[in-house]
N, C-alpha and C positions, 0 to 999 in steps of 0.2 A: 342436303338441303331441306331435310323433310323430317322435323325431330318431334312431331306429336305422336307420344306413347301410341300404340295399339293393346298392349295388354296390363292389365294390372298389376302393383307393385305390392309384395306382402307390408304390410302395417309395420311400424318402425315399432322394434322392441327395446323395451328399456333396460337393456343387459347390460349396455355399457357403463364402462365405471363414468359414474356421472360429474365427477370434475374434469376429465376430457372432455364431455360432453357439452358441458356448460362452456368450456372454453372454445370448444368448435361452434355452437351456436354465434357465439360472442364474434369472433372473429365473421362469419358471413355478414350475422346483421350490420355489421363493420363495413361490410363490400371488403373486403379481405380476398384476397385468390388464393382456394388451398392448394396446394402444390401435393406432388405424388409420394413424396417422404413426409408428408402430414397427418397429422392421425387424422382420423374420419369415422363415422358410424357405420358398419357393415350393410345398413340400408340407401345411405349415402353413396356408394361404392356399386352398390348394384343395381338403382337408377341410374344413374349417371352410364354406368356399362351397359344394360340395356339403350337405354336413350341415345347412347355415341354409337355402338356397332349397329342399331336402325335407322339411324342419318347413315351412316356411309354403304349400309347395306344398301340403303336407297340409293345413294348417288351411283353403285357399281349398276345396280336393275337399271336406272334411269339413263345408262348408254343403250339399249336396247332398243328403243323405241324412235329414236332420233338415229343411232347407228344406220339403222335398216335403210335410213334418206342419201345417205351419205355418193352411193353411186348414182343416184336417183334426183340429186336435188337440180334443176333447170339452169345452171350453169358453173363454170367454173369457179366464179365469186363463189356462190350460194355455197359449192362443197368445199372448198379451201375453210369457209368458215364455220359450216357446220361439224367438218372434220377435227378443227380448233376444240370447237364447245365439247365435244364430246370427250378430246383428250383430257379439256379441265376436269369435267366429270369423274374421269380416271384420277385424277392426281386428287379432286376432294375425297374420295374414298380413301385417297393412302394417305391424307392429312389424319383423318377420322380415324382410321382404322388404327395411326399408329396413337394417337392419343389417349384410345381405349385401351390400348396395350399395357398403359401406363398405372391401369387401374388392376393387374395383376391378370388379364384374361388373354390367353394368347391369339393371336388372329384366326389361325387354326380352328380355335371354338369358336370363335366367333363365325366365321364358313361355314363351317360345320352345324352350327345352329339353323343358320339360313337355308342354308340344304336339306336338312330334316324337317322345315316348316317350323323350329319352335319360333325362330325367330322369326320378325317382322318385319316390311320393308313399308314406303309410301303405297298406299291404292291408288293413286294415280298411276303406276304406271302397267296397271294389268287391263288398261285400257289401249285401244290398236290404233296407231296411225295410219290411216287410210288415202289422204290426201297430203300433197305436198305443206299445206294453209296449216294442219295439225302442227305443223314443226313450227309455224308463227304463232299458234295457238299455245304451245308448250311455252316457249320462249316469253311470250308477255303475260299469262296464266299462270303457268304452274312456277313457272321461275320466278315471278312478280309475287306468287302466295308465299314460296319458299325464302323470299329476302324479307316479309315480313317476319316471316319466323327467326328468320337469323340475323337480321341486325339487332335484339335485346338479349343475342346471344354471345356477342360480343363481351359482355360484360355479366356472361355466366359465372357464377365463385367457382367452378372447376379452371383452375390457370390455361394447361394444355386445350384445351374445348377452346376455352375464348381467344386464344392466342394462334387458334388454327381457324378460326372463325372469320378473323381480319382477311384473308387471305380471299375464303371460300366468297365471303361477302362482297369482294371489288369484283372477282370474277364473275358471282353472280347477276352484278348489276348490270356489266355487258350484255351476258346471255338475254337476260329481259329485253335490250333495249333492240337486240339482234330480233328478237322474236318480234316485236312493234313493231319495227324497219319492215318486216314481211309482209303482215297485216296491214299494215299503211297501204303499202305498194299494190298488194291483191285489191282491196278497196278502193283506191285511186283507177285499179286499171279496168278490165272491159267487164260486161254488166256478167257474161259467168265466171270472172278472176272473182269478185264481187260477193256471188253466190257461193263460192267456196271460202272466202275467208266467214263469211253469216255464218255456214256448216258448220266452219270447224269451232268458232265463238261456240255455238246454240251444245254441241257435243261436250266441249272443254268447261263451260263454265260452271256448270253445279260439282261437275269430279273436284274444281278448282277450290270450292267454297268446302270440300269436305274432306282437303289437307289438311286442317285446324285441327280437326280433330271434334270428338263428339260436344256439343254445349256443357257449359259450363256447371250445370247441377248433375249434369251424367258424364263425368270425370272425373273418377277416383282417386288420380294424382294429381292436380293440380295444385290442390293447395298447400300437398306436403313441397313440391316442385319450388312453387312459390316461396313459400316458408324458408329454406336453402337458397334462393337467389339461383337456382336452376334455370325457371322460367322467371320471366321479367313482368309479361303480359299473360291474361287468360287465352284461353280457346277462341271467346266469344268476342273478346276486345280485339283480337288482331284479327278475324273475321269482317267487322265492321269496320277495320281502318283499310282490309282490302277491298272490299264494297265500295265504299267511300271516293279510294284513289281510282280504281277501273272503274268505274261509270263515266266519269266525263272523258275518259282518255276511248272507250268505245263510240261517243258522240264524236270527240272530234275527229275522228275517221269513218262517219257515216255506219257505224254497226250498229246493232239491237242488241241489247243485251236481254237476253233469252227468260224472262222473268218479269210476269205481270203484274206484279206487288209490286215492283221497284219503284220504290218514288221519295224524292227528297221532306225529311221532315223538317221542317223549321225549326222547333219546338226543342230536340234534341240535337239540332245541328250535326244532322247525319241522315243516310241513307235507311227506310223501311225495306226489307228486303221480305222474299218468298222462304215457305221451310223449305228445308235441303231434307231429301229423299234417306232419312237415316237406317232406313230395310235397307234401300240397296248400297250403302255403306258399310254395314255390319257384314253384310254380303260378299262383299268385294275381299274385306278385312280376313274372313271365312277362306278365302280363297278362291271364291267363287267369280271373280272377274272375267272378262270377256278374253281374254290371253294368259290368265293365269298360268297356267299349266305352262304353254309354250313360253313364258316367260324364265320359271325354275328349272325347266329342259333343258335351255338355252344355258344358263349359268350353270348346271351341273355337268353338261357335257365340256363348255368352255376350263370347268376346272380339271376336269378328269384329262382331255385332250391336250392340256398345257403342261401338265404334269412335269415333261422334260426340262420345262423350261427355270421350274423351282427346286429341280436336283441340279440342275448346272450352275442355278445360282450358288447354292450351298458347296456345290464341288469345289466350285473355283473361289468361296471363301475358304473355305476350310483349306486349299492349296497354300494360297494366300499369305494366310494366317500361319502356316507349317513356316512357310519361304522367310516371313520376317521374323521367326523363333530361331530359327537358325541362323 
């Protein structure tokens, strides 16, 4: 749910024989979907695998932080359905994960990148839920930042990407509306329900504005992004459309939203918002977040301790596979 690059993408070289070239240009600016038997520029190919194995990196980290509620959430309901959100989680990673497969890079590297730190996942979630409110905080914030990003990506020129997108997108919309339902309720109920949904707002809200990813003159790919029908919207733009949407929706449940600049402009028919703290962004992105560590601990011991469980798969394909050769 979380596809703003982290790191930068090498400059496209003009190696390719340039009548492919001109015909693959042709066909995006067409809105065309290239499919994975299509030619494509070798820069093309490794954004795009970058950008999909760090959305679903993120979606597999992003069980992590909500998982932890799951014994812990204040009733039955509450865990029936947090236990739900967390399995989609799981399945958006294996939508993700296999779509990038399709870009020649086996899942394998792609773990394995994540493991060794080259790869990236969202900085939201090297952030620590503390309070129950966090998980209503995650649900209308971070999953409300994360369908901004992903419904213009519905209609990415990567076919598989967008066609696994429809899916991640319905289920996302849930998750948001699960995370509001929380917040509503804590705000509606007694004045310290009240005081912890404020907390976990005043926490979640700037981590939520610096999903986007850096502003728009300090992002290096966006314009190639754009240019490919990659990205739909900038950094900056789908920022302000999330600004815009959560302001009134924290008024009409009595919250503050944690930001003394906030204030509607006329003029441009939008929201003036505060700068987002882009130190402690770069920070986060470094690795340096508040659970970092116990975050990649956590997935590296998960992979190593399941281990059994991806040779029994393969065992008993490869049985399988014996059984109907014969």
């Amino acid at each position: 749910m979380y596809t703003t690059e982290m790191q930068k993408t090498a400059q496209v070289v003009s190696a390719e024989d340039p009548e492919k070239l001109a015909a693959f240009e042709a066909r995006v600016a067409a809105d065309e979907f290239i499919e994975p038997k299509d030619w494509m520029p070798e820069a093309y190919r490794r954004t795009l695998t970058r950008q999909i194995s760090q959305h679903a990196h993120s979606e597999i980290v992003g069980m992590l932080p909500e998982g932890n509620w799951i014994t812990r959430a204040p009733s039955l309901r509450r865990k029936a359905i947090l236990l739900a959100k967390v399995q989609d989680e799981a399945g958006h990673g294996l939508y993700l994960y296999s779509a990038a497969e399709t870009l020649g890079t086996s899942r394998e590297e792609m773990i394995e990148a994540l493991h060794s730190g080259k790869a990236k996942y969202s900085t939201i979630f090297n952030y620590p839920t503390l309070i129950w409110a966090d998980i209503g905080a995650i649900g209308w914030l971070v999953d409300g930042a994360a369908i901004m990003n992903q419904v213009p990506l519905q209609r990415t020129s990567y076919g598989p990407y967008a066609r696994a997108m429809v899916r991640v997108c319905k289920e996302e919309s849930f998750h948001q509306r699960q995370g509001y339902e929380i917040m509503m309720h804590l705000a509606a109920g007694t004045p310290e329900q009240k005081r912890m949904a404020q907390d976990a707002l005043d926490r979640w809200w700037w981590p939520s504005l610096m999903m986007f990813g850096p502003t728009d003159d300090n992002s290096p790919n966006t314009a190639q992004s754009m240019r490919w029908r990659i990205k739909r919207d900038t950094n900056d733009e789908l920022r302000q459309k999330f600004v815009d949407i959560t302001k009134p929706q924290a008024d009409a449940i009595g919250l503050t939203v944690p930001d003394p600049d906030l204030r509607w402009n006329e003029e441009k028919g939008g929201h003036d918002f505060g700068a987002v703290d882009w130190e402690e962004f770069y920070a986060v992105v470094r690795g340096e977040g508040p659970v970092a560590r116990e975050r990649m601990k956590a997935r590296r011991e998960a992979w190593e301790s399941n281990a059994w469980v991806r040779e029994a798969a393969v065992a008993h394909a490869e049985k399988r596979a014996a059984r109907e050769a014969a």
